[in-house]
C-alpha positions in Angstrom: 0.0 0.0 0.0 1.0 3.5 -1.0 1.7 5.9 2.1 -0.5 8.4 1.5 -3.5 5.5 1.4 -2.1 3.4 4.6 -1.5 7.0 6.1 -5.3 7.7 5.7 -6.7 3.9 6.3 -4.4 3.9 9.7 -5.7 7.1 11.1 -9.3 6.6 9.9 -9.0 3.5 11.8 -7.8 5.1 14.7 -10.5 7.4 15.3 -12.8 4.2 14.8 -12.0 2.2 17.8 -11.1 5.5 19.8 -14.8 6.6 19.0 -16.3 3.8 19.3 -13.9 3.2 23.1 -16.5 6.2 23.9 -19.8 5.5 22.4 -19.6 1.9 23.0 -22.2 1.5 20.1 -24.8 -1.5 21.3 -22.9 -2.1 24.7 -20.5 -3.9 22.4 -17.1 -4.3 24.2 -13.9 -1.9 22.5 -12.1 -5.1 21.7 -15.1 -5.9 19.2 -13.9 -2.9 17.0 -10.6 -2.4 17.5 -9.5 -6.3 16.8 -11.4 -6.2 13.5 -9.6 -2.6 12.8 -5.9 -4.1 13.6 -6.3 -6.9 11.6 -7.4 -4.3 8.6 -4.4 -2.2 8.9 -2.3 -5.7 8.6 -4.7 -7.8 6.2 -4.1 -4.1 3.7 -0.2 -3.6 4.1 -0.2 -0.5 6.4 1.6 -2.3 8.3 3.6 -5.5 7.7 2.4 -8.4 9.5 6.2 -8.5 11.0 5.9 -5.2 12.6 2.5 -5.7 14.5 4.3 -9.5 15.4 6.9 -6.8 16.7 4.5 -4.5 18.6 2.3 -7.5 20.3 5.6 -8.9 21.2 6.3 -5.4 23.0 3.1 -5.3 24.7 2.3 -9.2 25.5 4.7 -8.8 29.3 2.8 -5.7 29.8 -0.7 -6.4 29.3 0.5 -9.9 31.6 1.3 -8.0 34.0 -2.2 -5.7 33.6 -4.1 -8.8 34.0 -2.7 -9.7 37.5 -3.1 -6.4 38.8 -7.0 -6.3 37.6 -7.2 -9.9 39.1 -5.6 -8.8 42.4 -7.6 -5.6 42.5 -10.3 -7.6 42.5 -9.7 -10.4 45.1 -8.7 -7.6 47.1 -12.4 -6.7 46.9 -14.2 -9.8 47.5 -11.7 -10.1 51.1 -13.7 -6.7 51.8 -10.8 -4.1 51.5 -12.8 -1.3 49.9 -15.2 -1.6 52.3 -13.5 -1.5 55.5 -11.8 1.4 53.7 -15.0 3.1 53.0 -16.0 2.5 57.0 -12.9 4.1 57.9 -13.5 7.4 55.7 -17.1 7.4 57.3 -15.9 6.6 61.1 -12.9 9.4 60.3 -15.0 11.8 58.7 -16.9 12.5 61.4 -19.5 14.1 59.6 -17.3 16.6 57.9 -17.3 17.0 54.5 -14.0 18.3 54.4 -13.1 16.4 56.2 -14.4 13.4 54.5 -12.3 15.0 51.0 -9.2 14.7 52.9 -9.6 10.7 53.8 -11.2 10.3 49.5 -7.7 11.9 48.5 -5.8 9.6 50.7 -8.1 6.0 50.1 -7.7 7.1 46.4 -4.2 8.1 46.2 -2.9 5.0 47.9 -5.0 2.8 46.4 -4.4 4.3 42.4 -1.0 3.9 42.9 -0.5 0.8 44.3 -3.6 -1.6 42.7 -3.9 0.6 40.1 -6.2 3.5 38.6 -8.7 1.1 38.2 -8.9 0.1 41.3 -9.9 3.2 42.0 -12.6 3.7 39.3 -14.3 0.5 39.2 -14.3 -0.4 42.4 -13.5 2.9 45.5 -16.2 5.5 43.2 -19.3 3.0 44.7 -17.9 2.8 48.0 -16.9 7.0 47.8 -21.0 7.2 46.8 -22.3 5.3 50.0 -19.7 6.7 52.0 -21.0 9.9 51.3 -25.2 9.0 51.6 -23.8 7.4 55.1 -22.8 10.6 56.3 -25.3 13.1 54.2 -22.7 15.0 52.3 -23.2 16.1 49.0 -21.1 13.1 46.7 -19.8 15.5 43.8 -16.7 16.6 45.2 -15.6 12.7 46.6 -16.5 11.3 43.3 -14.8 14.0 41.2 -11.9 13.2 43.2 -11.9 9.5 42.2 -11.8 10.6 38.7 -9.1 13.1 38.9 -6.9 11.0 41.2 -6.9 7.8 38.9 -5.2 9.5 36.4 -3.2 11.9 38.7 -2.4 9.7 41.6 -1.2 7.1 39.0 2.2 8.5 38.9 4.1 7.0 41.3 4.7 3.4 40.7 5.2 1.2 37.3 1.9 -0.5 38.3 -0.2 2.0 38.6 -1.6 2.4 35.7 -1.3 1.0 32.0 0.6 4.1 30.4 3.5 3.6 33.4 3.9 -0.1 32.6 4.7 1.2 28.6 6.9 3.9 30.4 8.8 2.0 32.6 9.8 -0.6 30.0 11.2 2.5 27.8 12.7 4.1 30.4 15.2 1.6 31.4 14.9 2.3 35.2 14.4 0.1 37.9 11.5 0.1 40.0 12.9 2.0 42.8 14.3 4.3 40.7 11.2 4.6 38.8 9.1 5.0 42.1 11.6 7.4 43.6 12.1 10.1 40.8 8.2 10.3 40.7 7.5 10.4 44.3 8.0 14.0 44.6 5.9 14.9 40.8 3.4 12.7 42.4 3.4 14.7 45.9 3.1 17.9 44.6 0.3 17.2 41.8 -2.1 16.0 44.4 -1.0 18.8 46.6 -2.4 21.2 44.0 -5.6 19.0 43.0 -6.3 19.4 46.5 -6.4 22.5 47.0 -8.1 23.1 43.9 -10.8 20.8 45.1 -11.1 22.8 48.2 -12.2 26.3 46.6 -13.8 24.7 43.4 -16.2 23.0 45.6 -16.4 25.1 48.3 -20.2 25.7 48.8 -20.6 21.6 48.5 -18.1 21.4 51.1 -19.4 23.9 53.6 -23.3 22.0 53.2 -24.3 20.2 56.6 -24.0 16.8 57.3 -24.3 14.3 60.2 -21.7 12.0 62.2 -22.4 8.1 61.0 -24.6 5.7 63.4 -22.2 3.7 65.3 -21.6 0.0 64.7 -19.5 -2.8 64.1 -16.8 -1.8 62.0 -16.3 -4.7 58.8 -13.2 -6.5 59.7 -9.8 -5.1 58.2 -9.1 -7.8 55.7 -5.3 -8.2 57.0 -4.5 -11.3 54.6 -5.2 -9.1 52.0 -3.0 -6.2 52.9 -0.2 -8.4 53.7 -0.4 -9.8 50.3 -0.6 -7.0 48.7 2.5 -5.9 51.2 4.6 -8.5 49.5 3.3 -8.3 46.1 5.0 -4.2 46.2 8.0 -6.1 48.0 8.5 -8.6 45.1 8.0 -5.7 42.5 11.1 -4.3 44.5 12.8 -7.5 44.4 12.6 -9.0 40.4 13.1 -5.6 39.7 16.5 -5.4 41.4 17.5 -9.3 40.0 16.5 -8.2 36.6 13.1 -10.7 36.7 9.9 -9.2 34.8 7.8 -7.5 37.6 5.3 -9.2 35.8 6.1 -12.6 38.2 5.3 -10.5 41.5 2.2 -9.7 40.3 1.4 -13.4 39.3 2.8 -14.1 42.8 0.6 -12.0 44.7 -2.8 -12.9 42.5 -2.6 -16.6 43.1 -1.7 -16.6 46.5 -5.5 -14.4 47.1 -6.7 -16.7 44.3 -6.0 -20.0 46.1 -7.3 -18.5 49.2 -10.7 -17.3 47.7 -11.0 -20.8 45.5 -10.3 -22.7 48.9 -12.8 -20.7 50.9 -15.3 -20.9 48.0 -15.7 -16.9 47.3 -15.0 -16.6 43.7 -15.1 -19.3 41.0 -12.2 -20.4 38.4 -15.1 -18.3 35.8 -14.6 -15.0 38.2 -11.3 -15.0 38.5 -11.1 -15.0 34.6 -13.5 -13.0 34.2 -11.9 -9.8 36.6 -8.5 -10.6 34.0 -11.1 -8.2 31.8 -9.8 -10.4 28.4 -11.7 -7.8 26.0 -9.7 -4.8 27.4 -6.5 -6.8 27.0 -7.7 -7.8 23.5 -8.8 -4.0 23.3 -5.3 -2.4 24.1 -3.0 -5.2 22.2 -5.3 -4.3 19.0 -5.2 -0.6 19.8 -1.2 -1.0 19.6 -0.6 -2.6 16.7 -3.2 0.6 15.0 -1.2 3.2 16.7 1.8 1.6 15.3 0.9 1.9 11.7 -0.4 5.5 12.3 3.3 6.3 13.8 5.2 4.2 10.5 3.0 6.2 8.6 3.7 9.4 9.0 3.1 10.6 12.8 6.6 9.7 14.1 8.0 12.2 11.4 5.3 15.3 12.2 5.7 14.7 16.1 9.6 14.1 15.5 9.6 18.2 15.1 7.2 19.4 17.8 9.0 17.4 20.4 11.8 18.9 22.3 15.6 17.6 23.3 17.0 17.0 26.2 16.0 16.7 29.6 16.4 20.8 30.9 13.1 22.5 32.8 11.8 24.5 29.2 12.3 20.6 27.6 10.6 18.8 30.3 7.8 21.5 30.2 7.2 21.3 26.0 7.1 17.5 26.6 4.8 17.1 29.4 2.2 20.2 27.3 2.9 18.2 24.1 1.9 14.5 25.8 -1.1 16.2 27.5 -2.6 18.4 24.4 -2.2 14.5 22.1 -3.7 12.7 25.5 -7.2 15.0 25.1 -6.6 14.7 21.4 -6.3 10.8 20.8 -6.5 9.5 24.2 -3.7 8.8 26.9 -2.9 5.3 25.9 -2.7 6.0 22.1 -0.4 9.5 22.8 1.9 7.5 25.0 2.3 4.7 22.5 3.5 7.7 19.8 5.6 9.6 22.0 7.8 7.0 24.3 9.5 6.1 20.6 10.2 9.7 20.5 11.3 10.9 23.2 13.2 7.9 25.1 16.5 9.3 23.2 16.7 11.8 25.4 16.7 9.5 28.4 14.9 8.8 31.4 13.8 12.2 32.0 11.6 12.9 28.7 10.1 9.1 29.0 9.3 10.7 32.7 8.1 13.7 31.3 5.7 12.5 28.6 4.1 10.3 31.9 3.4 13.4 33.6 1.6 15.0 30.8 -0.8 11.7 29.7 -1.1 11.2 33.5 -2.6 14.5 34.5 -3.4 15.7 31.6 -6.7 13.3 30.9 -8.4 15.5 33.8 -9.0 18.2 31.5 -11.8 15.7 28.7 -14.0 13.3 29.3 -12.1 11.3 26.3 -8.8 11.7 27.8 -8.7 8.7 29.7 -10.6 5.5 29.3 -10.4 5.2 33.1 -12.6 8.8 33.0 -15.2 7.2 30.3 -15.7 4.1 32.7 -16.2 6.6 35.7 -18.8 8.2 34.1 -20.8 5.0 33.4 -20.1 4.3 37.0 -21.3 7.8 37.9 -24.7 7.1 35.7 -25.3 4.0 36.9 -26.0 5.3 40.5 -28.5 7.6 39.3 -26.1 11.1 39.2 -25.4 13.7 36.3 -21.5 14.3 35.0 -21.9 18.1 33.5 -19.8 18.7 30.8 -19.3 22.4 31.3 -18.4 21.5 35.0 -16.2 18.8 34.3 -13.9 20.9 32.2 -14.2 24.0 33.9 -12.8 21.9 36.9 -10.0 20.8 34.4 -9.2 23.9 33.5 -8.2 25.2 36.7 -6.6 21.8 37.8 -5.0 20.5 35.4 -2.3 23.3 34.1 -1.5 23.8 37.9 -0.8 20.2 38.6 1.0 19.7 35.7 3.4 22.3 36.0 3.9 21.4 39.8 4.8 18.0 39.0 7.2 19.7 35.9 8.8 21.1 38.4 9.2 18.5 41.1 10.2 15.9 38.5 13.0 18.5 37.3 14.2 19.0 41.2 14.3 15.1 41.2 16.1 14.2 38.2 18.4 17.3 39.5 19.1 15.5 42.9 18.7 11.8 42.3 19.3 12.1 38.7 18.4 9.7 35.9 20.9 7.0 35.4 
């Protein structure tokens, strides 16, 4: 196939599955368009049946390693971590709504970062919704600030979320390293979504509400914290030896799986089922489309806009370039374009281009597929997502956060440094 033609087939194809990621036409899963679309841009020549071999080789350890997170996230669940944790934010709160905003940003921050951002959509946005009809708060400010944080608070770890896993293998750093250059970027953007939280939502804040009955508490699920404990220990570890991360992960799943099969609380069906095999399929099929539109032309046009090196006006054009394509093409699709590009300048652009498809989702509903499954989540329990709201919110949250966590990241790779 000519370029011009695979140019035009490969983006057309693009804005196919990423359209219908959002509509979702007939409830049909993404993987039901975006498989059929891959195998187009193969079966036509836009790109050789070699390279996409290439690019699912690339992402098959990754989306491994996504399927025993979702798997863990969810055993975690069915032990009954989410709600003890939503019984603590009630029994804390103490009929505070502030206070109650405080205890959302921590659940959700530790949580995001360590089973993931979808942890913290799918499965802490219910529990932030009767956390809040427990106490009589207003919900909108504790569920925006599930939203926000899953992309945001997603920064700190490889595991966190999808795009880090795709960073992490491009960046060449260890997981330590990885965890400790973003620990500050991660600090300060939640800093600043926080106290953009507390004067956008002010008058939801200040509204009345009443100290929870008392009762028994729901038992803290201490098996699994401890395995999740040495699932971020082994992460440490196989990183260290040079072992895919991947096996930690694996690790920690079965050892809740077992324990859930023994006990009869899931099934062999659940277990595969929370794996979530249509996203996979979804995301491997969504690379190898990305991948033709970049060896067909986008490589060369981004290859310009892109800046060198790793100095603060670099890591600054990179981290506004990343978050301008996220709201453009979605997070996952920007970062698969731009780690190519910018892991020659090291660590610290790989770094940068995380910060800006990270943070920068907050601004669009289609930023994030993590933001498109909150708001069916949102729906579902009977409550309106404004647009205007939504990115008016954005607006004043996401610049600030991002050029906070600009700045931190620069200070770290400064003082740590990225070797």
């Amino acid at each position: 196939m000519n370029t011009p033609l695979a140019e035009t087939l490969s983006v057309a194809m693009l804005v196919l599955v990423l359209v219908c990621a959002v509509v979702r036409p007939f409830g049909r899963p993404e993987a039901v368009f975006a498989v059929p679309a891959a195998a187009l841009v193969v079966a036509t020549g836009a790109i050789s049946f070699g390279d996409a071999l290439d690019e699912a080789e690339r992402l098959g350890p990754v989306i491994g390693f996504l399927a025993a997170v979702l798997v863990l996230a969810q055993l975690c669940d069915n032990e009954g971590l989410f709600q003890a944790c939503g019984a603590w934010m009630a029994r804390t709160a103490a009929g505070r709504p502030r206070r109650l905003l405080a205890q959302v940003f921590l659940a959700a921050s530790a949580i995001t970062a360590v089973l993931s951002l979808d942890a913290t959509v799918v499965l802490l946005t219910p529990v932030v919704f009767a956390t809040a009809a427990r106490i009589g708060a207003r919900p909108k400010p504790h569920v925006y600030a599930c939203t926000h944080l899953s992309n945001t608070a997603s920064l700190l770890l490889p595991v966190s979320n999808l795009t880090n896993l795709l960073a992490f293998a491009a960046s060449g750093l260890s997981f330590t390293r990885f965890a400790a250059l973003m620990a500050l970027p991660w600090l300060a953007a939640i800093a600043v979504e926080y106290a953009v939280f507390r004067r956008f939502f002010a008058s939801d804040l200040d509204a009345g509400a009443q100290a929870p009955s008392t009762g028994d508490a729901p038992e803290l699920p201490l098996f699994a914290l401890l395995t999740v404990a040495g699932t971020l220990a082994g992460f440490v570890l196989t990183s260290a030896v040079g072992v895919d991360p991947a096996w930690a992960a694996l690790a920690g799943a079965t050892v809740l799986a077992v324990r859930a099969l023994v006990r009869r609380r899931t099934t062999p069906k659940a277990l595969v089922g929370s794996a979530s095999a249509p996203f996979l399929a979804f995301v491997l099929a969504l690379g190898v489309v990305v991948r033709a539109v970049v060896d067909n032309g986008l490589d060369t046009a981004l290859g310009h806009l892109i800046p060198d090196g790793t100095g603060l006006a670099a890591l600054f054009g990179i981290a506004a370039l990343a978050a301008v394509l996220a709201n453009v093409i979605n997070n996952l699709p920007a970062v698969l374009v731009l780690l190519p590009l910018a892991s020659g300048s090291g660590p610290g652009a790989v770094l940068a281009v995380l910060l800006g498809v990270n943070i920068g989702p907050n601004l669009t509903y289609a930023g994030s597929l993590a933001t498109l499954l909150w708001r069916r989540i949102v729906h579902a329990h009977d409550a309106e997502v404004e647009l205007r709201e939504f990115t008016r919110l954005g607006l004043y949250a996401v610049p600030a956060s991002l050029c906070a966590a600009v700045l931190a990241l620069w200070a770290s790779l400064a003082v740590i440094g990225g070797g």
